[in-house]
mmCIF file of the N, C-alpha and C atoms, coordinates in Angstrom:
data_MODEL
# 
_entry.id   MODEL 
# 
loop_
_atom_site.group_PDB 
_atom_site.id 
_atom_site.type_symbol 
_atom_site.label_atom_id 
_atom_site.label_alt_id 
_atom_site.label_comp_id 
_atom_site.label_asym_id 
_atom_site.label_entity_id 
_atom_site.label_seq_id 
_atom_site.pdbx_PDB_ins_code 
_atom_site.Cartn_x 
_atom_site.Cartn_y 
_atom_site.Cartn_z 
_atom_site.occupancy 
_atom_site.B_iso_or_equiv 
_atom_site.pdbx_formal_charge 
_atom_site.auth_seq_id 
_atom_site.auth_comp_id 
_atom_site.auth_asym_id 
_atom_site.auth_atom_id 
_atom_site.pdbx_PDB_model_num 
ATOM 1   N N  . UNK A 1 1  ? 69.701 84.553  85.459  1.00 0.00 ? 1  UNK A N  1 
ATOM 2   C CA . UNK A 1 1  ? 70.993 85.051  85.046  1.00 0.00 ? 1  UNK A CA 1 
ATOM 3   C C  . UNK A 1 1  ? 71.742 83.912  84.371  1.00 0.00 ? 1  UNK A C  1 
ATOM 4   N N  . UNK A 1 2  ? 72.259 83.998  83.011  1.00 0.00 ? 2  UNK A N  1 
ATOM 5   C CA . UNK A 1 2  ? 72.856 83.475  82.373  1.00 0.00 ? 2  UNK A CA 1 
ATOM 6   C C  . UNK A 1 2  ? 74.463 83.270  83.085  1.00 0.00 ? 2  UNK A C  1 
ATOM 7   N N  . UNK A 1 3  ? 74.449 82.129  83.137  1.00 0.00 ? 3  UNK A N  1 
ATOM 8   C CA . UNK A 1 3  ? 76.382 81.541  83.768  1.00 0.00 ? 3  UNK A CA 1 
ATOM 9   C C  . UNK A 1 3  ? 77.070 81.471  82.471  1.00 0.00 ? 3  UNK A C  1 
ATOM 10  N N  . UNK A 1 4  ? 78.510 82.330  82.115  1.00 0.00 ? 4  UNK A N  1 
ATOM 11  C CA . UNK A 1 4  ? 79.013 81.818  80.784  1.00 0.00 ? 4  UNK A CA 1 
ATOM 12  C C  . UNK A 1 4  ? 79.899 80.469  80.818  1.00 0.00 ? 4  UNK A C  1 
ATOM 13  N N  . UNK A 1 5  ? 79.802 80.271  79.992  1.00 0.00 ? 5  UNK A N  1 
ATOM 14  C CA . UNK A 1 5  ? 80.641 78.595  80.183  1.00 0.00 ? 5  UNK A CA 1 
ATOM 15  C C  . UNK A 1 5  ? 82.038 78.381  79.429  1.00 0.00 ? 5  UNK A C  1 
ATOM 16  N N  . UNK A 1 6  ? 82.681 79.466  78.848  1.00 0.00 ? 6  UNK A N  1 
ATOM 17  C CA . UNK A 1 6  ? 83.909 79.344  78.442  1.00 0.00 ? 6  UNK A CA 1 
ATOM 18  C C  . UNK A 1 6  ? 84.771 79.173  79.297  1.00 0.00 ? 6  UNK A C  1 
ATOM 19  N N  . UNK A 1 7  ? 85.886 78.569  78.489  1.00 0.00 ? 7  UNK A N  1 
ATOM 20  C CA . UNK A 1 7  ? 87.048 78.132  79.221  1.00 0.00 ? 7  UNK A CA 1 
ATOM 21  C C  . UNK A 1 7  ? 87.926 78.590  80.078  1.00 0.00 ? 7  UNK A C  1 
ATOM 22  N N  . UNK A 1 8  ? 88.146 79.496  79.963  1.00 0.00 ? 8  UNK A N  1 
ATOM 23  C CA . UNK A 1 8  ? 88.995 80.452  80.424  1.00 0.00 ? 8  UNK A CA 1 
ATOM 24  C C  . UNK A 1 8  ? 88.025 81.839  82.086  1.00 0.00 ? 8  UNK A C  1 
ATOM 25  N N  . UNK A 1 9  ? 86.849 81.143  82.195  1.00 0.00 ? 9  UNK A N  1 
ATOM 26  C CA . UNK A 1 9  ? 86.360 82.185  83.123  1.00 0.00 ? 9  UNK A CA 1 
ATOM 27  C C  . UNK A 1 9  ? 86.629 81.659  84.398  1.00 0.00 ? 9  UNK A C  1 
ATOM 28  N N  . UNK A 1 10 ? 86.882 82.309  84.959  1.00 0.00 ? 10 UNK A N  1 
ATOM 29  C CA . UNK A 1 10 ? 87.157 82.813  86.221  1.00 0.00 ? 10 UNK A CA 1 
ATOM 30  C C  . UNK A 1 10 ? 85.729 83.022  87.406  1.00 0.00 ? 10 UNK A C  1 
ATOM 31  N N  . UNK A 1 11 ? 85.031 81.509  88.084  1.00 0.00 ? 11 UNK A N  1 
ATOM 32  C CA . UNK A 1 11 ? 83.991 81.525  88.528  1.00 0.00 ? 11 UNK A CA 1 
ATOM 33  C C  . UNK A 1 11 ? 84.562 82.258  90.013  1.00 0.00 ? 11 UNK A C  1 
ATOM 34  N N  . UNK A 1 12 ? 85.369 82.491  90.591  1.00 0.00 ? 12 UNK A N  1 
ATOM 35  C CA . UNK A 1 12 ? 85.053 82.977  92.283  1.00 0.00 ? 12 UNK A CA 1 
ATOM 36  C C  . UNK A 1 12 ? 85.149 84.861  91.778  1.00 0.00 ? 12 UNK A C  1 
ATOM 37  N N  . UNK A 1 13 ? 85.869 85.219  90.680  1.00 0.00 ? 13 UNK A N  1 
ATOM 38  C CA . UNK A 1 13 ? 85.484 86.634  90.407  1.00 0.00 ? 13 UNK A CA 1 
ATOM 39  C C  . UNK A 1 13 ? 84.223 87.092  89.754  1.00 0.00 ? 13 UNK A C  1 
ATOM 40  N N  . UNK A 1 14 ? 83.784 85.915  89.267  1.00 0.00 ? 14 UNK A N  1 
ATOM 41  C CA . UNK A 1 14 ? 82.396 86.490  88.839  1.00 0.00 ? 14 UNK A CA 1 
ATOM 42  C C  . UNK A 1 14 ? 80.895 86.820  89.453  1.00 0.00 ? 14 UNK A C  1 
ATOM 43  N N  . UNK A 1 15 ? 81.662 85.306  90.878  1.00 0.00 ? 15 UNK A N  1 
ATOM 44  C CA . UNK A 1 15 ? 80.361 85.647  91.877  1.00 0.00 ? 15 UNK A CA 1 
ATOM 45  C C  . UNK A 1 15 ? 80.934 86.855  93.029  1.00 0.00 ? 15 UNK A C  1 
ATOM 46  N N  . UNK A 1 16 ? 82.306 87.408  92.965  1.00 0.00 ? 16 UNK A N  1 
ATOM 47  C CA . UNK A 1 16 ? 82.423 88.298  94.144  1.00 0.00 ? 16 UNK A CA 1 
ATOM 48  C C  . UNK A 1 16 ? 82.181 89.418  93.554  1.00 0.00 ? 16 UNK A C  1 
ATOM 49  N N  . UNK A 1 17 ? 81.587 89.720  91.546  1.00 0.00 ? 17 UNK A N  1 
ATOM 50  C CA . UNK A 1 17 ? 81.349 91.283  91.386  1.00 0.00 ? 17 UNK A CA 1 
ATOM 51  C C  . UNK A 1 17 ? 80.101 90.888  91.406  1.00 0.00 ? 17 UNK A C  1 
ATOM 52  N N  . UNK A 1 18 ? 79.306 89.905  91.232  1.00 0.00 ? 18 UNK A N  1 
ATOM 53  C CA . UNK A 1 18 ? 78.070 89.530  90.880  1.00 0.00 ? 18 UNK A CA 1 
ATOM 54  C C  . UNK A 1 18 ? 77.275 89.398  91.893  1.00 0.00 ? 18 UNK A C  1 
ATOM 55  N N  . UNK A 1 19 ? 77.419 89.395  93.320  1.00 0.00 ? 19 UNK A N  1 
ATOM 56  C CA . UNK A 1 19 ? 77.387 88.766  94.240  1.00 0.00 ? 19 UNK A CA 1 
ATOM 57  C C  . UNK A 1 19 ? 77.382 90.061  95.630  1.00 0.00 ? 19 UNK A C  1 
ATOM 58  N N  . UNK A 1 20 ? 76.016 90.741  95.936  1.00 0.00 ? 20 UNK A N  1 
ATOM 59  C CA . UNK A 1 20 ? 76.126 92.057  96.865  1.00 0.00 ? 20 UNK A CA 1 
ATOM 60  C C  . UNK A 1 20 ? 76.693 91.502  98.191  1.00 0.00 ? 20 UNK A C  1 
ATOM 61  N N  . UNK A 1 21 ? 77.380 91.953  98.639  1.00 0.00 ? 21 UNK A N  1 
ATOM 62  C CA . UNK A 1 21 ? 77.751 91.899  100.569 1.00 0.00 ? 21 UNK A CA 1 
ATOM 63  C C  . UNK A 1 21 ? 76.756 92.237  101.091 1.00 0.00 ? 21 UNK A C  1 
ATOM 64  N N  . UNK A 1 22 ? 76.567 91.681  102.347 1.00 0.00 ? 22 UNK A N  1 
ATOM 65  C CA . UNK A 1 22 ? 76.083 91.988  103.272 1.00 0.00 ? 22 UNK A CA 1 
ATOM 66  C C  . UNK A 1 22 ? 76.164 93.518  104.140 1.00 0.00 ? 22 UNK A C  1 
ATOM 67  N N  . UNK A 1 23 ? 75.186 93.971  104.872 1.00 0.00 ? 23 UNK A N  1 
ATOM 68  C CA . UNK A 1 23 ? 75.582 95.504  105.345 1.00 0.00 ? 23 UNK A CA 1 
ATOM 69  C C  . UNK A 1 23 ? 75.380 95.042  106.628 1.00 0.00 ? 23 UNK A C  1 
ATOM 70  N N  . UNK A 1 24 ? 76.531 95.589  107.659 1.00 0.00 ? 24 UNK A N  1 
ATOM 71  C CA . UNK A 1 24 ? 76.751 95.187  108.885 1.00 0.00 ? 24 UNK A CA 1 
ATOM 72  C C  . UNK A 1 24 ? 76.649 96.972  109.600 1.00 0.00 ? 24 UNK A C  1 
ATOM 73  N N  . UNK A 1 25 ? 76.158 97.171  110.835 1.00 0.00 ? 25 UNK A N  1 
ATOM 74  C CA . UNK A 1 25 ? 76.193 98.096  111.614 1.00 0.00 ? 25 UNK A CA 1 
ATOM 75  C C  . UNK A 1 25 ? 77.222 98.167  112.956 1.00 0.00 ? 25 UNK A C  1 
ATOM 76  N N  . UNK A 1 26 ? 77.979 98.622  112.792 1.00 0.00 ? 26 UNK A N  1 
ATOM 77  C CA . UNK A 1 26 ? 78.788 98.597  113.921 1.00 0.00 ? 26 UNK A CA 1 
ATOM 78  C C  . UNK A 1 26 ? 79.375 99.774  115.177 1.00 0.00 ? 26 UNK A C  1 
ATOM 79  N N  . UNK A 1 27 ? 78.641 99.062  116.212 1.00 0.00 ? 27 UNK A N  1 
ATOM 80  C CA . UNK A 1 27 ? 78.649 100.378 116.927 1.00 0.00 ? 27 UNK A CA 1 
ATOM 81  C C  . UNK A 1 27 ? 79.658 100.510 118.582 1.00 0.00 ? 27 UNK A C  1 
ATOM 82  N N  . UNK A 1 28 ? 80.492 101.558 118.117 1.00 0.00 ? 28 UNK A N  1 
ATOM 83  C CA . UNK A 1 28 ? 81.279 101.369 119.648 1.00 0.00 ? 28 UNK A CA 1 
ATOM 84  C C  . UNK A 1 28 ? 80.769 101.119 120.557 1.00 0.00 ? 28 UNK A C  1 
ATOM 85  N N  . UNK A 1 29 ? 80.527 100.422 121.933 1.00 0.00 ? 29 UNK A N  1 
ATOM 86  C CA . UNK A 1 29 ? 80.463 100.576 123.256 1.00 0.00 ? 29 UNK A CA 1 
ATOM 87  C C  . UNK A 1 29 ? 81.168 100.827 124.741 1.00 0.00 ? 29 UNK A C  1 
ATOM 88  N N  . UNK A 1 30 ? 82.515 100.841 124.172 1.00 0.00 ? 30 UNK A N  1 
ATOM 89  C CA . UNK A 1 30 ? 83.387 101.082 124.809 1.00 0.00 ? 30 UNK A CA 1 
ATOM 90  C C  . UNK A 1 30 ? 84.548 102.049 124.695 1.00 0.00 ? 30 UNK A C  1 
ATOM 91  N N  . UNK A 1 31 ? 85.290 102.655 125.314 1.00 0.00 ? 31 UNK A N  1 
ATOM 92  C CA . UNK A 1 31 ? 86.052 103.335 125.473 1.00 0.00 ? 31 UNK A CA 1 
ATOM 93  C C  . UNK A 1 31 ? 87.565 102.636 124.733 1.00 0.00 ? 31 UNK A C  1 
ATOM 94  N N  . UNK A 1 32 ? 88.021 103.487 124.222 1.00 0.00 ? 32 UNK A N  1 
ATOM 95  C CA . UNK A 1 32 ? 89.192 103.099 123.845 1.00 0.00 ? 32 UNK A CA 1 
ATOM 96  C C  . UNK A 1 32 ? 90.610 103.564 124.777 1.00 0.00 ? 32 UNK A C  1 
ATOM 97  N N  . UNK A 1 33 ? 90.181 103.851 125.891 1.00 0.00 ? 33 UNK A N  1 
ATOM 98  C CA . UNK A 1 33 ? 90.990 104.649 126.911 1.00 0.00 ? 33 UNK A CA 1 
ATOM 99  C C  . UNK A 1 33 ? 91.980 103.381 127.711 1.00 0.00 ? 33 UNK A C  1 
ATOM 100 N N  . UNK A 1 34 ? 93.303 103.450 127.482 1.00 0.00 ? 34 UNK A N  1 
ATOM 101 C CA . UNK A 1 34 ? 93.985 102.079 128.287 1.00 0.00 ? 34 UNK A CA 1 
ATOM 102 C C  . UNK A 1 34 ? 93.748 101.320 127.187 1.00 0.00 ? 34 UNK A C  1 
ATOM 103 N N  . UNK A 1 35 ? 93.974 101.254 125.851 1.00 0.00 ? 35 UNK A N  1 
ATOM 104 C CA . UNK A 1 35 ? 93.588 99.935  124.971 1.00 0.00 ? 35 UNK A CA 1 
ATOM 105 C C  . UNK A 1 35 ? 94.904 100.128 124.158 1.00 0.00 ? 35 UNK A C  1 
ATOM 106 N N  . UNK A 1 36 ? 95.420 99.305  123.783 1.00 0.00 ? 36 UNK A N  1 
ATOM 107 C CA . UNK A 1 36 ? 96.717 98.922  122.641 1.00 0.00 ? 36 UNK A CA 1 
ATOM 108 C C  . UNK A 1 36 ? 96.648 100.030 121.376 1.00 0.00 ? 36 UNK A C  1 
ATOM 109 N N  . UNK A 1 37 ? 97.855 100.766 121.201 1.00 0.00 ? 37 UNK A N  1 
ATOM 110 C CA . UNK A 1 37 ? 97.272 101.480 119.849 1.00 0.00 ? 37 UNK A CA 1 
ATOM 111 C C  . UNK A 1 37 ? 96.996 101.064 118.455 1.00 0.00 ? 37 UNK A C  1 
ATOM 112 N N  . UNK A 1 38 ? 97.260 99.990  118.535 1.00 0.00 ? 38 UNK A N  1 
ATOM 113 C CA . UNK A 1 38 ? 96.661 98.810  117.314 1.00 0.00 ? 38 UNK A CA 1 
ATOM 114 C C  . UNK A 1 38 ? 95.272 98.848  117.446 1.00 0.00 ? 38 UNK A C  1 
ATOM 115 N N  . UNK A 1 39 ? 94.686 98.058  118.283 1.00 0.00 ? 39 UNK A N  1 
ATOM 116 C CA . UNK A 1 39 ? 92.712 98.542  118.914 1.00 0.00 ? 39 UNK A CA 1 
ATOM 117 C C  . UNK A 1 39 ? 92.445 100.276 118.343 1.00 0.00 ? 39 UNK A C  1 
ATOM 118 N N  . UNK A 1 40 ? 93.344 101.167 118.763 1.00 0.00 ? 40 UNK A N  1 
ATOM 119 C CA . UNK A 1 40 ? 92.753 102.682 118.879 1.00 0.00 ? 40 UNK A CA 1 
ATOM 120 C C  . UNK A 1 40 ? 92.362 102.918 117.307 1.00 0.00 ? 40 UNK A C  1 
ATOM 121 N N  . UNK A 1 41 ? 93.699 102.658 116.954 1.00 0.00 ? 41 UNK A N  1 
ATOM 122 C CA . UNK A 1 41 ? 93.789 102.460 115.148 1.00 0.00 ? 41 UNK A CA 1 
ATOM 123 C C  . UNK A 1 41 ? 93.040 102.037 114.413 1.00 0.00 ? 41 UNK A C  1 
ATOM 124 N N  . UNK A 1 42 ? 92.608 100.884 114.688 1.00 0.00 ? 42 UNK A N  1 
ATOM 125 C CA . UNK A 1 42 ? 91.358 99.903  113.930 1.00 0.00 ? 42 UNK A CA 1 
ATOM 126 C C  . UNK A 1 42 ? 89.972 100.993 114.346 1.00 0.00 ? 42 UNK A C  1 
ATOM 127 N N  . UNK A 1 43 ? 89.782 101.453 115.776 1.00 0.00 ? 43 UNK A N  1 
ATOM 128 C CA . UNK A 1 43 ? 88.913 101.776 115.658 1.00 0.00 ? 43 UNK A CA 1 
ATOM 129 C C  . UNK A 1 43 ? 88.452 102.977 114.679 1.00 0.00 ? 43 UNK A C  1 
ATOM 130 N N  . UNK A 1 44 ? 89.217 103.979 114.556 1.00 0.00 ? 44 UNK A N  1 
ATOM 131 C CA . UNK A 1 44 ? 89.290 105.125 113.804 1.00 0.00 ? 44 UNK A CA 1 
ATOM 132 C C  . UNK A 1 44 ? 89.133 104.814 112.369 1.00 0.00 ? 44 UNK A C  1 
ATOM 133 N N  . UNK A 1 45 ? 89.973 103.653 111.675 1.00 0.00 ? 45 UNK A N  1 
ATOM 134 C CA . UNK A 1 45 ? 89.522 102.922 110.757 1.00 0.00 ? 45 UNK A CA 1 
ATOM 135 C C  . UNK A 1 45 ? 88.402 102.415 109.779 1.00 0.00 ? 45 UNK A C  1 
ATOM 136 N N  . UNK A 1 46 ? 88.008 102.006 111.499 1.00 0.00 ? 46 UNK A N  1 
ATOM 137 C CA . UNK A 1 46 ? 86.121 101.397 111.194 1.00 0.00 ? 46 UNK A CA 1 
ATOM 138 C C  . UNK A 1 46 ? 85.520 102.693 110.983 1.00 0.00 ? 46 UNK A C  1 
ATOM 139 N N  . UNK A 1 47 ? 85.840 103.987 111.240 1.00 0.00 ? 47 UNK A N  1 
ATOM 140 C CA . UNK A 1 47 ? 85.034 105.450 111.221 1.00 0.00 ? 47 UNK A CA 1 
ATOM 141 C C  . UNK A 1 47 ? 84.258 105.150 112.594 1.00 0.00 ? 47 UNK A C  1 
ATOM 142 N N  . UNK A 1 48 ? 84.917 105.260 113.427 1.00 0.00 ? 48 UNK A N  1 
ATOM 143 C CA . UNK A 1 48 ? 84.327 105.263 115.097 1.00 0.00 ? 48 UNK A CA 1 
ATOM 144 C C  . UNK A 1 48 ? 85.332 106.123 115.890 1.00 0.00 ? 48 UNK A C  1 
ATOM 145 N N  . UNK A 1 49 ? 85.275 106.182 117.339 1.00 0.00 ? 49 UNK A N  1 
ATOM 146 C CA . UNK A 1 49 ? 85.791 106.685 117.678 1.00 0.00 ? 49 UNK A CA 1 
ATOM 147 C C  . UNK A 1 49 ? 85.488 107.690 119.209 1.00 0.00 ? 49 UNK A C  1 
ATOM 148 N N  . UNK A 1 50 ? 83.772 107.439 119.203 1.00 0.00 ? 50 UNK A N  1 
ATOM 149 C CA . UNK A 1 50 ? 83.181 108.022 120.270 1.00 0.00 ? 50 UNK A CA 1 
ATOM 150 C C  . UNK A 1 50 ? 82.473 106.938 120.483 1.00 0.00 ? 50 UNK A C  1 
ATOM 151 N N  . UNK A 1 51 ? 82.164 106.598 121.963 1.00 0.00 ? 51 UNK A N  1 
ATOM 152 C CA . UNK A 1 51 ? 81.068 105.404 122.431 1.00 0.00 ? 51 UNK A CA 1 
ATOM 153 C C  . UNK A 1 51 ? 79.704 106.566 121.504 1.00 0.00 ? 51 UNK A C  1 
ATOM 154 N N  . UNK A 1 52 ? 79.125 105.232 121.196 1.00 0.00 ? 52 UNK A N  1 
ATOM 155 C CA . UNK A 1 52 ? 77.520 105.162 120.992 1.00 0.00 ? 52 UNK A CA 1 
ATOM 156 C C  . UNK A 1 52 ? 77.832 106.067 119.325 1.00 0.00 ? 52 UNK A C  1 
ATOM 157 N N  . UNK A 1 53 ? 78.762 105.794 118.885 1.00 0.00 ? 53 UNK A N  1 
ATOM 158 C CA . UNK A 1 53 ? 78.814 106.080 117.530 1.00 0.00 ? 53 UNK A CA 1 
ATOM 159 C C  . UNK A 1 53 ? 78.881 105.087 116.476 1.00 0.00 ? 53 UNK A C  1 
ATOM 160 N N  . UNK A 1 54 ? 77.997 105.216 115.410 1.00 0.00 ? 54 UNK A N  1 
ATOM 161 C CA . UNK A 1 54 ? 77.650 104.121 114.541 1.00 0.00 ? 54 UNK A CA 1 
ATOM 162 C C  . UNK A 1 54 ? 77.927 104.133 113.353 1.00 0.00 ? 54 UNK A C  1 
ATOM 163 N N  . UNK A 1 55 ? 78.310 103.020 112.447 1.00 0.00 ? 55 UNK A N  1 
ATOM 164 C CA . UNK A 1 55 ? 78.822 102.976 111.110 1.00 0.00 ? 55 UNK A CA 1 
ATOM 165 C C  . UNK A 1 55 ? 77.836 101.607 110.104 1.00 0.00 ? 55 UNK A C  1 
ATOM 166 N N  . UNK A 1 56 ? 77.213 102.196 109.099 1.00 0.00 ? 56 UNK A N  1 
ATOM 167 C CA . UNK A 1 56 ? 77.567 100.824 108.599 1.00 0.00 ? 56 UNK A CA 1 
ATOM 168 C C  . UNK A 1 56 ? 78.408 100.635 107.454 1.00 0.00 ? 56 UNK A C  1 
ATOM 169 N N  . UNK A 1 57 ? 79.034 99.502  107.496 1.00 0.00 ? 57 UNK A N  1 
ATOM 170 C CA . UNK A 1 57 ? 79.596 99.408  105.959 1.00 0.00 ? 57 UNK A CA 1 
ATOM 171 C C  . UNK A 1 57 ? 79.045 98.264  105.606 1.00 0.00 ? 57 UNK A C  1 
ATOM 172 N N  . UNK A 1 58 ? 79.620 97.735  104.467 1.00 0.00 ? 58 UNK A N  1 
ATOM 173 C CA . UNK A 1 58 ? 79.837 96.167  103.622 1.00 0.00 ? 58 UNK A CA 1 
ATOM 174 C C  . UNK A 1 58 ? 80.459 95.319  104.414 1.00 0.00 ? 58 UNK A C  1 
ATOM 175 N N  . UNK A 1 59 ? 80.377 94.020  104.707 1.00 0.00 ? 59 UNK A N  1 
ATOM 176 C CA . UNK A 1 59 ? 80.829 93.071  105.330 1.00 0.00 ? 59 UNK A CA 1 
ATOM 177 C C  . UNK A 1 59 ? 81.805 92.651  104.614 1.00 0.00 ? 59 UNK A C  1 
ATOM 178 N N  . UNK A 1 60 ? 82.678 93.320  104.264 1.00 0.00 ? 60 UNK A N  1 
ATOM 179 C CA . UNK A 1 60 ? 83.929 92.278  103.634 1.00 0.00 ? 60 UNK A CA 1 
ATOM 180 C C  . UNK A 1 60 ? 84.928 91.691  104.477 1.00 0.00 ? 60 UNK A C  1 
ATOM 181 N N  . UNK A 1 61 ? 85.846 90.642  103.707 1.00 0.00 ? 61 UNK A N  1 
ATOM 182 C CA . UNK A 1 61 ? 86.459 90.016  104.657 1.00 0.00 ? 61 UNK A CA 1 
ATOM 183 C C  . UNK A 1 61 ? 87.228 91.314  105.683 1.00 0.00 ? 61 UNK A C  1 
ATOM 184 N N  . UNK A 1 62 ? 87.750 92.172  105.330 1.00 0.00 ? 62 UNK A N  1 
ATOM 185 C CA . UNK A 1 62 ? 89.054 92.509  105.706 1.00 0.00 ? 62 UNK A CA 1 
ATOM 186 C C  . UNK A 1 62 ? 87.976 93.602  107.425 1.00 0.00 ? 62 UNK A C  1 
ATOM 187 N N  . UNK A 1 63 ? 86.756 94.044  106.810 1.00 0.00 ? 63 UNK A N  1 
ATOM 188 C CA . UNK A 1 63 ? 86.146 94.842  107.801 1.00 0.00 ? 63 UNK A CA 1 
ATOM 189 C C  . UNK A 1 63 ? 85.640 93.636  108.613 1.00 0.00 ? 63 UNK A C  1 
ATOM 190 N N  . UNK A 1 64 ? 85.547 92.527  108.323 1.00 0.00 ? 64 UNK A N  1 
ATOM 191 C CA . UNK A 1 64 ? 85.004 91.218  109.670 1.00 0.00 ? 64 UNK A CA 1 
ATOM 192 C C  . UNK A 1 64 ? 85.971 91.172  110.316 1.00 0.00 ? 64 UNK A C  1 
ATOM 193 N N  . UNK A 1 65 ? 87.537 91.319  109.539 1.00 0.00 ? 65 UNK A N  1 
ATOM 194 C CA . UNK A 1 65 ? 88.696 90.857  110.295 1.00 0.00 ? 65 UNK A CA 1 
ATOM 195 C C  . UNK A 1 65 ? 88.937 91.973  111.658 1.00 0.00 ? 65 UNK A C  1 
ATOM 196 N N  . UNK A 1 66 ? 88.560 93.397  111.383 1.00 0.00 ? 66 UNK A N  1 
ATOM 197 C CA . UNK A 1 66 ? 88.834 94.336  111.991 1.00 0.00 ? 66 UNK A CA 1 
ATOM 198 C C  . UNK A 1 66 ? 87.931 94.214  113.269 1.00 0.00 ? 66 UNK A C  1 
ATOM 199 N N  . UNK A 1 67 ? 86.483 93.945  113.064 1.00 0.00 ? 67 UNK A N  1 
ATOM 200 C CA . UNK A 1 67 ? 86.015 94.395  113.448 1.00 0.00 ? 67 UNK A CA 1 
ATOM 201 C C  . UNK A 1 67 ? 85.920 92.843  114.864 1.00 0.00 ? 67 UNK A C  1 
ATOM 202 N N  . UNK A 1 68 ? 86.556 91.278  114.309 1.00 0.00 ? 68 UNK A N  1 
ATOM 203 C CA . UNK A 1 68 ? 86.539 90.549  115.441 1.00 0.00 ? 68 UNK A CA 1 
ATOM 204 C C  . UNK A 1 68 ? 87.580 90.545  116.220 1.00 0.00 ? 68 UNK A C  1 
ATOM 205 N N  . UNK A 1 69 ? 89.003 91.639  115.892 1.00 0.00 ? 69 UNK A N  1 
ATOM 206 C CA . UNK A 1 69 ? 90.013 92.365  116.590 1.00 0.00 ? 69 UNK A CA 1 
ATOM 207 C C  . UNK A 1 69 ? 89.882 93.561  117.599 1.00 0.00 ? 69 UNK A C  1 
ATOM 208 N N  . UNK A 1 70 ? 88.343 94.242  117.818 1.00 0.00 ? 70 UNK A N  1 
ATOM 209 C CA . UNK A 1 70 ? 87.870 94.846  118.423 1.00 0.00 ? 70 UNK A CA 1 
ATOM 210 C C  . UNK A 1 70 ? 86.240 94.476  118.981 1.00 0.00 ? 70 UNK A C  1 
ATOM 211 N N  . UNK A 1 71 ? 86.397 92.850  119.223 1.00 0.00 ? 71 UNK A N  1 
ATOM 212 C CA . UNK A 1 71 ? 84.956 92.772  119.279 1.00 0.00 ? 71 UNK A CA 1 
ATOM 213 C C  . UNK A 1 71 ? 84.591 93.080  120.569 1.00 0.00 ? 71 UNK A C  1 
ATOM 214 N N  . UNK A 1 72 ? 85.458 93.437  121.778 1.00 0.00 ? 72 UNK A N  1 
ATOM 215 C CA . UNK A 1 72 ? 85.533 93.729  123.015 1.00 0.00 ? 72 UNK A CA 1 
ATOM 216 C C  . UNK A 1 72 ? 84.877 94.787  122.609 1.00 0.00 ? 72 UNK A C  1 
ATOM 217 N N  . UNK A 1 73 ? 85.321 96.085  122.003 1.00 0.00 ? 73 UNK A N  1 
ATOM 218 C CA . UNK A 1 73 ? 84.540 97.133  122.197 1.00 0.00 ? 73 UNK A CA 1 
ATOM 219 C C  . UNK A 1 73 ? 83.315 97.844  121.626 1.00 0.00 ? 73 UNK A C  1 
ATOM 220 N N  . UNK A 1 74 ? 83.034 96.620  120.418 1.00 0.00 ? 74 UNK A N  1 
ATOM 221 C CA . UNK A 1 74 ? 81.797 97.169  119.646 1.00 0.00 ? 74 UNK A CA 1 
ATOM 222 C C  . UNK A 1 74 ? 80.962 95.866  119.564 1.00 0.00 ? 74 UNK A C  1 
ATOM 223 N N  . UNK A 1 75 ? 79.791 96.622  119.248 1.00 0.00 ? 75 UNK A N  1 
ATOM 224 C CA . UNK A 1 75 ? 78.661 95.444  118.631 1.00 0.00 ? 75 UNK A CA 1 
ATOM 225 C C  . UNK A 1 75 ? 77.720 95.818  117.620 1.00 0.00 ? 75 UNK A C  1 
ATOM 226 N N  . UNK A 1 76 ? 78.012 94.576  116.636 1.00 0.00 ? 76 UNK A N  1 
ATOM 227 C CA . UNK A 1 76 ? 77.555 94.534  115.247 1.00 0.00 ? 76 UNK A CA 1 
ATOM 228 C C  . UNK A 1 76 ? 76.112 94.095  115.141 1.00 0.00 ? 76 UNK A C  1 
ATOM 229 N N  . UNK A 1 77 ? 75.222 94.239  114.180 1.00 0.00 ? 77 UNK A N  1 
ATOM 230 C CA . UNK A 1 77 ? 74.250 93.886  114.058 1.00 0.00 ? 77 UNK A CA 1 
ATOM 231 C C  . UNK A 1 77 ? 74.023 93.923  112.096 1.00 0.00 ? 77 UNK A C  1 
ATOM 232 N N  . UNK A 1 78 ? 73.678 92.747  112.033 1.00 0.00 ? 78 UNK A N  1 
ATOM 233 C CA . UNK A 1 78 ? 73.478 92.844  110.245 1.00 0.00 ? 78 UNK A CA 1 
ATOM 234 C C  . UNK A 1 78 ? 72.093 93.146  109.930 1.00 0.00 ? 78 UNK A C  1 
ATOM 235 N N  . UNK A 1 79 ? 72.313 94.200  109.201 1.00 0.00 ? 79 UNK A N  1 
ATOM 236 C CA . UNK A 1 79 ? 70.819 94.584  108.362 1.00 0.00 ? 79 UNK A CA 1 
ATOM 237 C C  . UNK A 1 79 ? 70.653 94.161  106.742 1.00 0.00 ? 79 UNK A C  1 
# 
């Protein structure tokens, strides 16, 4: 892959369209019953919501952020 070298480019946007994420699996294990409604929120978020229910998405920052704000109740695994 050719890098362009003009002046004016913009190297951290070229490697974040250029550049695939990672796919993370994330799966409730716990109950959200007695938990902060901030936690309940995030979880519904992530598309969870029942123990032993599973999602994967893209590892972006903002779903790592969510998901180490609920790391009590789920566990991730990267594929």
């Amino acid at each position: 892959m050719l890098l362009p070298s003009s002046v004016g480019f913009h190297w951290k946007k070229f490697l974040m369209v250029n550049l695939r994420m990672a796919k993370i699996r994330i799966t409730q294990v716990r109950s959200t019953i007695n938990r902060p409604k901030k936690q309940k929120d995030t979880i519904k978020a992530l598309g969870l919501g029942k123990i032993n229910r599973s999602v994967e998405v893209e590892a972006t920052p903002q779903i790592v952020g969510m998901v180490r704000k609920v790391a009590h109740l789920v566990t991730t695994t990267e594929l």
